[in-house]
ZAMARGU-4260 file (C-alpha; in steps of 0.2 Angstrom, whole numbers, plus 5000, padded with zeros to 4 digits):
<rodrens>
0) 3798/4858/5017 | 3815/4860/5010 | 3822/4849/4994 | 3828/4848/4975 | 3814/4843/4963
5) 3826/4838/4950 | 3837/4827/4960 | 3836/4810/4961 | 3847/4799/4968 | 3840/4781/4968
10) 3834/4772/4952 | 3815/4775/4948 | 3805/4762/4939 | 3791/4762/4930 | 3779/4749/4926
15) 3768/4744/4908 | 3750/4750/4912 | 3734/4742/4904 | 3719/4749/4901 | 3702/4744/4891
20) 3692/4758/4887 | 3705/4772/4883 | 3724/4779/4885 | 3735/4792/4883 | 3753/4795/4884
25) 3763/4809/4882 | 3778/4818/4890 | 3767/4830/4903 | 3755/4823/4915 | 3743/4839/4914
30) 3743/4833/4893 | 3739/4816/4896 | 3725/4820/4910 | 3718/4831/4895 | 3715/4818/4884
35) 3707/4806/4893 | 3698/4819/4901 | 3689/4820/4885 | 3689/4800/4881 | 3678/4801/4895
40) 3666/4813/4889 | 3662/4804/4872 | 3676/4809/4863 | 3687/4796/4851 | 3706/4796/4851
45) 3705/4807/4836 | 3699/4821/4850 | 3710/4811/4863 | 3725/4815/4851 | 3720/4836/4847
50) 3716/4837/4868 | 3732/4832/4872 | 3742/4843/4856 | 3734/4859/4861 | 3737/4856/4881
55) 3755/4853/4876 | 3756/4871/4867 | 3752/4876/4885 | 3759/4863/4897 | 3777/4860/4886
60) 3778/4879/4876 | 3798/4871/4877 | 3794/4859/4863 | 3779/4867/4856 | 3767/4879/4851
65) 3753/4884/4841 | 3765/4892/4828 | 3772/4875/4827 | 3771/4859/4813 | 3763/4842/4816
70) 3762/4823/4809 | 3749/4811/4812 | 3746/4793/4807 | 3728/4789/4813 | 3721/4772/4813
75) 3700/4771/4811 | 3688/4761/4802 | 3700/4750/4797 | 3715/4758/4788 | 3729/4770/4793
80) 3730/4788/4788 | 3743/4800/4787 | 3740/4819/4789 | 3757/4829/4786 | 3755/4846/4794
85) 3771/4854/4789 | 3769/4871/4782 | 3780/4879/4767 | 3791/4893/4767 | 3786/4909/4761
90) 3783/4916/4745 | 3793/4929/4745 | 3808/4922/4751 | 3822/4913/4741 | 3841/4912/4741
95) 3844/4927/4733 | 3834/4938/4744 | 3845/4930/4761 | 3862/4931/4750 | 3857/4949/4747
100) 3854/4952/4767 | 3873/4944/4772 | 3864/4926/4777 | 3878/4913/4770 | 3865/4900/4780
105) 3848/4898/4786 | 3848/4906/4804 | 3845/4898/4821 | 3832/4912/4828 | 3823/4926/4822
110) 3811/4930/4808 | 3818/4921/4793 | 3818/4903/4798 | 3800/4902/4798 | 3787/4893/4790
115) 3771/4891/4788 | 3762/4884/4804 | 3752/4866/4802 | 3748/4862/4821 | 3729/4871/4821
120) 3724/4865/4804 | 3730/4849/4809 | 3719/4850/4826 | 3703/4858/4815 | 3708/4844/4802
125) 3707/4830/4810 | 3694/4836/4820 | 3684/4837/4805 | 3687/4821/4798 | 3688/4810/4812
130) 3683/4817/4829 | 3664/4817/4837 | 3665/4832/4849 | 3666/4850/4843 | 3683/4856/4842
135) 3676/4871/4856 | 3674/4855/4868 | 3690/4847/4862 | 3703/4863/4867 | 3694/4867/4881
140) 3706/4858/4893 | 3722/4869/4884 | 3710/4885/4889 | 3706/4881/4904 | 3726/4877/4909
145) 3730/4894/4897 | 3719/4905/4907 | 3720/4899/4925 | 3737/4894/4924 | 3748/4879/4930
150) 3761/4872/4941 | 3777/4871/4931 | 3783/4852/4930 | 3804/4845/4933 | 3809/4844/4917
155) 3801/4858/4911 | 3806/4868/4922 | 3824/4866/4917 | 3821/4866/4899 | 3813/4884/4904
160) 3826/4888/4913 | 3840/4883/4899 | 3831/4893/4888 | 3830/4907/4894 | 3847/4909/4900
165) 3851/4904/4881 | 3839/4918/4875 | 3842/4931/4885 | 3860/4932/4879 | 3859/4930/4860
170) 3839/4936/4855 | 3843/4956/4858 | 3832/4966/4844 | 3814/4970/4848 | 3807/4956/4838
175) 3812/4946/4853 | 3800/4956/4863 | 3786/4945/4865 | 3795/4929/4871 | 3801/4938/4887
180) 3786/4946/4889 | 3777/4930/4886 | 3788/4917/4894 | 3796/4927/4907 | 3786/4940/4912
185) 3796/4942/4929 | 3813/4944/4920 | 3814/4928/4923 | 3810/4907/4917 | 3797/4901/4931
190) 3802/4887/4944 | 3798/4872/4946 | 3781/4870/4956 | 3777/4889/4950 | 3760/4893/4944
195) 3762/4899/4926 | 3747/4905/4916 | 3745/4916/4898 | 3728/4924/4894 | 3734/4928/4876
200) 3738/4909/4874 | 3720/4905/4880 | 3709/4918/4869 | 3719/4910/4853 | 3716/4894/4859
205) 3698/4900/4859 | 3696/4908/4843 | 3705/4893/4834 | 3692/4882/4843 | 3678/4893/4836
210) 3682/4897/4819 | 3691/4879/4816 | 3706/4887/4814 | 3699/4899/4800 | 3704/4912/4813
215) 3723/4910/4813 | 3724/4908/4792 | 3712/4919/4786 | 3705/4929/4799 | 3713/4941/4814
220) 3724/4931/4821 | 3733/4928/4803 | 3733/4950/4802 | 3741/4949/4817 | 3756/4938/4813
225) 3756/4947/4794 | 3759/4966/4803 | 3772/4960/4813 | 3784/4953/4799 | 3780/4967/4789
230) 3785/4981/4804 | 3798/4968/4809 | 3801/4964/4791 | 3801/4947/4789 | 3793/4935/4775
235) 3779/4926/4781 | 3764/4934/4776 | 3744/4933/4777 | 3745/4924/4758 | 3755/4913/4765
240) 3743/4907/4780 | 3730/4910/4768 | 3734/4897/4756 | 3738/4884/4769 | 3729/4867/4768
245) 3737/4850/4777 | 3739/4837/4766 | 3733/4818/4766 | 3745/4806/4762 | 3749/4787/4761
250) 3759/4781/4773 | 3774/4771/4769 | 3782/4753/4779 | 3793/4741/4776 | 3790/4724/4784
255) 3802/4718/4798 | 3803/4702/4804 | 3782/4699/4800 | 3779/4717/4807 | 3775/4732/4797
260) 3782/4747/4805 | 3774/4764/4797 | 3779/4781/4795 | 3775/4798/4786 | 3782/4799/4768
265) 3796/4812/4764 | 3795/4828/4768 | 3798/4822/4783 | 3813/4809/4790 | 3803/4793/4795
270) 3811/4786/4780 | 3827/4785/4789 | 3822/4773/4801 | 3813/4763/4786 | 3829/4763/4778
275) 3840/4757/4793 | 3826/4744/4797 | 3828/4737/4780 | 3846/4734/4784 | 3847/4727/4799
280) 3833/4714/4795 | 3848/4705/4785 | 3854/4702/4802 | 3851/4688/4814 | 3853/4697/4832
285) 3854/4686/4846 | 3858/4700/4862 | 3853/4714/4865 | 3866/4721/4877 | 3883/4717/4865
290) 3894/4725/4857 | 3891/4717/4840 | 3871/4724/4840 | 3877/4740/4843 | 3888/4741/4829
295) 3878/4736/4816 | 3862/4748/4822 | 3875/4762/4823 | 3882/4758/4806 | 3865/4754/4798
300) 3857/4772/4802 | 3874/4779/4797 | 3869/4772/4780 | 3852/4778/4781 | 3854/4794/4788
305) 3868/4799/4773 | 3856/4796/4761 | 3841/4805/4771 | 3850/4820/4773 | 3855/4820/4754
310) 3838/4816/4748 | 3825/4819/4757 | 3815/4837/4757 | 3799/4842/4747 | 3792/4826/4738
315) 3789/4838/4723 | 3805/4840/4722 | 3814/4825/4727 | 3826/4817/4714 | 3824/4798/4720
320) 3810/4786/4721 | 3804/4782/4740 | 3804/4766/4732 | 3819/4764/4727 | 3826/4771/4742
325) 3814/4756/4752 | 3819/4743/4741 | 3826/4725/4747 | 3838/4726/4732 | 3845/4744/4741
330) 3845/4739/4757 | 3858/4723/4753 | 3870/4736/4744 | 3869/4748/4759 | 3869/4732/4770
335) 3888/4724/4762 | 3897/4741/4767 | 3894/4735/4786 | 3912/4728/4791 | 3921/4725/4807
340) 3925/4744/4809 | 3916/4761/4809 | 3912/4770/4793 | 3913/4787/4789 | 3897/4794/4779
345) 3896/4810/4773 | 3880/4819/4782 | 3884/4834/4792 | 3882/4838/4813 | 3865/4834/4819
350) 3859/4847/4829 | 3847/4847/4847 | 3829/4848/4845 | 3813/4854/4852 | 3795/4841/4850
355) 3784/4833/4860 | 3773/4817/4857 | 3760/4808/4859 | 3750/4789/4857 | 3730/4789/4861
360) 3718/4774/4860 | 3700/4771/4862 | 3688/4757/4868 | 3682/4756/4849 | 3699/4753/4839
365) 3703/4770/4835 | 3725/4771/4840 | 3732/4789/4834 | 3753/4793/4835 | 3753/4814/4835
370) 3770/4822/4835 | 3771/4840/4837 | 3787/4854/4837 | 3794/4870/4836 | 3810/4862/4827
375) 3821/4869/4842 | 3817/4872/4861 | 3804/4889/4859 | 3807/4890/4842 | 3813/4905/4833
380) 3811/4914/4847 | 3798/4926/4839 | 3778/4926/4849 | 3767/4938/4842 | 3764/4950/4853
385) 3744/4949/4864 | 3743/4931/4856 | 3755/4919/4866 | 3758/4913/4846 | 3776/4905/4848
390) 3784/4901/4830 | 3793/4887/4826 | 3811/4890/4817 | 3809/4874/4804 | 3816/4884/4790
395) 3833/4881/4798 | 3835/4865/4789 | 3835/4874/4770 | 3852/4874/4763 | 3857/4889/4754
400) 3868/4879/4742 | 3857/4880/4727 | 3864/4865/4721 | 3858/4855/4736 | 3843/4844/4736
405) 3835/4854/4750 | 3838/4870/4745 | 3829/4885/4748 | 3815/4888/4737 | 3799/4899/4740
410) 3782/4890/4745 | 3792/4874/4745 | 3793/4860/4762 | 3810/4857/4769 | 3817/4841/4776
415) 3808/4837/4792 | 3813/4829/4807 | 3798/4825/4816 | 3790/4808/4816 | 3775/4798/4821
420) 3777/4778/4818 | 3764/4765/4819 | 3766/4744/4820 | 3754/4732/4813 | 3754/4714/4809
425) 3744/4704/4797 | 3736/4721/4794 | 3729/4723/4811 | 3734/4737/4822 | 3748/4735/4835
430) 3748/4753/4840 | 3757/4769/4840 | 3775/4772/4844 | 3785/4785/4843 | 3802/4796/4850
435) 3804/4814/4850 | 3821/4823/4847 | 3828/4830/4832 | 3840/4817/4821 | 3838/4807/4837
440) 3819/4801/4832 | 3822/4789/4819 | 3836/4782/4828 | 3825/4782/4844 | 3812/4771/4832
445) 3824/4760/4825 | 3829/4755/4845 | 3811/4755/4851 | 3806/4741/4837 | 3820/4730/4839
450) 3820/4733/4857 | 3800/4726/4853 | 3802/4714/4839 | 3822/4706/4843 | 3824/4706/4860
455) 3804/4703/4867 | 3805/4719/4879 | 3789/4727/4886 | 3784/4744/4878 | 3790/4752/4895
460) 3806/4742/4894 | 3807/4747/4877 | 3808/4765/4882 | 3818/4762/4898 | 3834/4754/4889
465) 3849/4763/4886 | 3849/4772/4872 | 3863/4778/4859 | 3863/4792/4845 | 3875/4793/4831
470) 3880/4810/4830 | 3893/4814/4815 | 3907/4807/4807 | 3911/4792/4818 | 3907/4800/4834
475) 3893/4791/4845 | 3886/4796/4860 | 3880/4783/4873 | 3869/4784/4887 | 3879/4781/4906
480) 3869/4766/4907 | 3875/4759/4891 | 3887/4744/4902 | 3907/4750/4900 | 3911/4734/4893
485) 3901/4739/4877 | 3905/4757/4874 | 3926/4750/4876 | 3921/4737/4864 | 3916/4750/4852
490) 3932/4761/4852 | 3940/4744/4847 | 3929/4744/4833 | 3931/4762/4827 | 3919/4773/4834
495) 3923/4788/4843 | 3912/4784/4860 | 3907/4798/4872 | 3897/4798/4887 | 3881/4809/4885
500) 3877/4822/4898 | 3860/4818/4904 | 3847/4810/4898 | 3834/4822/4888 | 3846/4825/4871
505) 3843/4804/4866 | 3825/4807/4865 | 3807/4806/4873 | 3794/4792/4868 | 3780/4785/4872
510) 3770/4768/4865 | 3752/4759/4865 | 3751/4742/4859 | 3735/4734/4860 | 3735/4715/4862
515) 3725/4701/4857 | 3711/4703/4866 | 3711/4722/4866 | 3719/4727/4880 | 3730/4741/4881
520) 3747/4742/4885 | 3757/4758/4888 | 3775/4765/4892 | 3780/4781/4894 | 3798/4791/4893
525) 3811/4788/4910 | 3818/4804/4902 | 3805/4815/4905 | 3789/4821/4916 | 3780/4808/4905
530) 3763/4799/4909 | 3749/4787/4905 | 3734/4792/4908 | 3721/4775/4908 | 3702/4773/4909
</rodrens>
């Protein structure tokens, strides 16, 4: 039987799914199947959550790996807690070294964007803290799909494929090796419906699994990666993994309209949807769909994103107050330079990304919101060689100006873009939420909230509506199913509107709510192979 898996010519829809004992929802059905595969054998969404992550270093290597970062904001006995996963750069690497080697920025690929891993401490973290089944038990659905392989789903597939037509013309020296040999072994990215399988992947998986990760920061897997930038020479080195911990942190909120929406503190950028919220909850919005909704959302994370991207990088060494930053006396400055027409801040071009996320819930209360990434695509493009280990490229947000608030410094955190958000009200739990994609994911959250809060939609509506992303300057970018009538109404305002290609560049998400008498209610990205997986 003859046909195109990735064409579609009739509108799809989806509908919410309810559950009462356990969910999952991610962006790959194999993930989500992972998860509550191990709901079901005693685990906690705590496991649920570390399942699904380290199915997804198998099942979406496009987004993510086990050389990647993560975020989590975890809800249990009562409180939320926030793990942040991001790894620092290098000891030996600074401005001066880069200058010295002809870098006048931080590059896309290769050896010297990156950092520090989090993703397995975070798994062997929370595993520790939170979760009831051994973390051998927990991963053993990634080994499983590592070792025996996998059919390769639409969307990936054509990430895959974009990637490696990407690759192969611009990663040339023989660091880049591994990623071919890895991720196209036949010359090649697999097809969609493919089997794809990598043994290395699956006996790192394992030894992660047994050692709690002590493997990968302190044990053969870190000699590994620590020969291979030395020959290859790059930075990152076996002090670096070895002095590795993730960090415990409080999260932060502000409260919109009765609901507290949460997110990570600064490294990373959930702040930025914190600030546009604060803005816009000086407005009364009546519609959704009209222009004048549209306007003031752009222009709100306009103003929130020109002072994220001048602020926001390692909290040691941030210059402004969260605070402050949250403050209702901030917000209604920022809030008066809304007018009638587009402004024109100051922050730079936003580039594309690479993440995946996820939301899992349990019968017993626990609700976790997981996001984990390679920064872009594959990363930096470097695997270390017999280990399927695919490195993230998150130094690429350093600046090199030292004069800049995110400069480059040795063993410091950059500014990160990742973000898992949570909702609660009357401090009870509403659930996790969240929308991968670069500098699209807090102005994925700030849509999903309103679309929640303002305008009453379901969490699969929420997802389903037409999406937009400010992109630099006054340009915005609209979905086509943004109605013609707004996106005209827009140019008369100011903005410079185009039509996005696609779907996949305005983000992936997923949500769980849980309601008033416990039931759970799940949506899952239009954009992607996404899935809720209920029991």
């Amino acid at each position: 039987m003859e046909y195109d898996s990735s064409y579609y010519p009739y509108p799809s829809r989806r509908k919410v799914q309810f559950a009462k004992n356990g969910m999952v929802a991610t962006s790959q059905p194999l993930a989500a199947e992972a998860g509550l595969e191990i709901l079901k054998k005693g685990g906690n969404a705590i496991d649920a959550a570390i399942a699904t992550a380290a199915c997804l270093t198998v099942v979406e290597p496009t987004a993510n790996g086990i050389g990647s970062d993560a975020f989590a904001l975890v809800w249990t006995q009562g409180k939320l807690h926030g793990l942040n996963a991001s790894g620092p750069a290098p000891g030996s690497i600074s401005i001066e070294a880069l200058n010295k080697a002809g870098y006048s920025e931080m590059p896309l690929y290769g050896l010297v964007p990156v950092t520090v891993p989090g993703a397995p401490a975070a798994w062997a973290e929370l595993s520790e803290r939170f979760g009831k089944l051994p973390l051998t038990e927990v991963l053993r659905p990634a080994i499983e799909y590592a070792r025996n392989g996998f059919p390769i789903s639409s969307n990936l597939g054509n990430m895959w494929s974009e990637a490696f037509d990407k690759y192969k013309q611009e990663l040339k020296g023989p660091e880049f090796a591994g990623w071919f040999e890895t991720f196209a072994p036949q010359g090649r990215a697999p097809s969609i419906g493919e089997m794809w399988s990598s043994k290395a992947h699956a006996e790192t998986l394992k030894l992660i699994a047994e050692t709690k990760a002590d493997a990968f920061y302190r044990g053969e897997l870190a000699e590994k990666i620590d020969a291979f930038f030395k020959r290859h020479g790059g930075f990152l080195a076996k002090e670096d993994l070895a002095g590795y911990k993730p960090e415990w942190v409080e999260p932060i909120k502000v409260n919109y309209r009765g609901y507290d929406v949460w997110e990570i503190p600064p490294n990373g950028q959930g702040i930025v949807a914190l600030m546009a919220l604060n803005i816009l909850k000086g407005f009364e919005f009546t519609s959704k769909d009209c222009p004048d909704t549209y306007h003031k959302q752009i222009e709100a994370m306009k103003l929130a994103f020109e002072d994220g991207k001048k602020y926001i990088t390692d909290p040691a060494k941030m210059k402004v107050s969260v605070d402050d930053l949250l403050s209702d006396e901030y917000a209604e400055e920022r809030r008066k330079k809304i007018g009638k027409q587009a402004l024109l801040p100051e922050p730079g071009s936003l580039p594309k990304g690479g993440t995946v996320y996820l939301a899992t819930a349990d019968g017993e209360g626990n609700m976790v919101s997981f996001i984990q990434s390679n920064y872009a695509g594959f990363g930096s493009g470097i695997v270390i060689p017999g280990t399927g280990i695919s490195l993230q490229n998150r130094g690429r947000n350093f600046s090199l100006d030292p004069a800049h608030d995110n400069c480059l410094e040795p063993g410091k955190k950059t500014y990160h873009t990742i973000i898992p958000g949570f909702l609660t009200k009357d401090n009870q739990p509403v659930g996790p939420f969240g929308v991968m994609g670069a500098f699209m994911q807090p102005q994925g959250h700030v849509q999903v909230i309103m679309n929640t809060i303002d305008f009453h939609l379901n969490p699969q509506a929420s997802l389903d509506a037409p999406r937009w992303q400010w992109m630099e300057g006054k340009t915005v970018e609209l979905e086509h199913s943004v109605p013609e009538h707004i996106a005209e109404a827009l140019r008369r305002m100011g903005h410079q509107v185009k039509w996005g290609v696609g779907s996949t560049g305005f983000g992936r998400g997923q949500i769980i709510w849980r309601n008033g008498d416990g039931v759970l209610e799940g949506g899952t990205e239009p954009r992607t192979d996404g899935a809720v997986s209920v029991w």
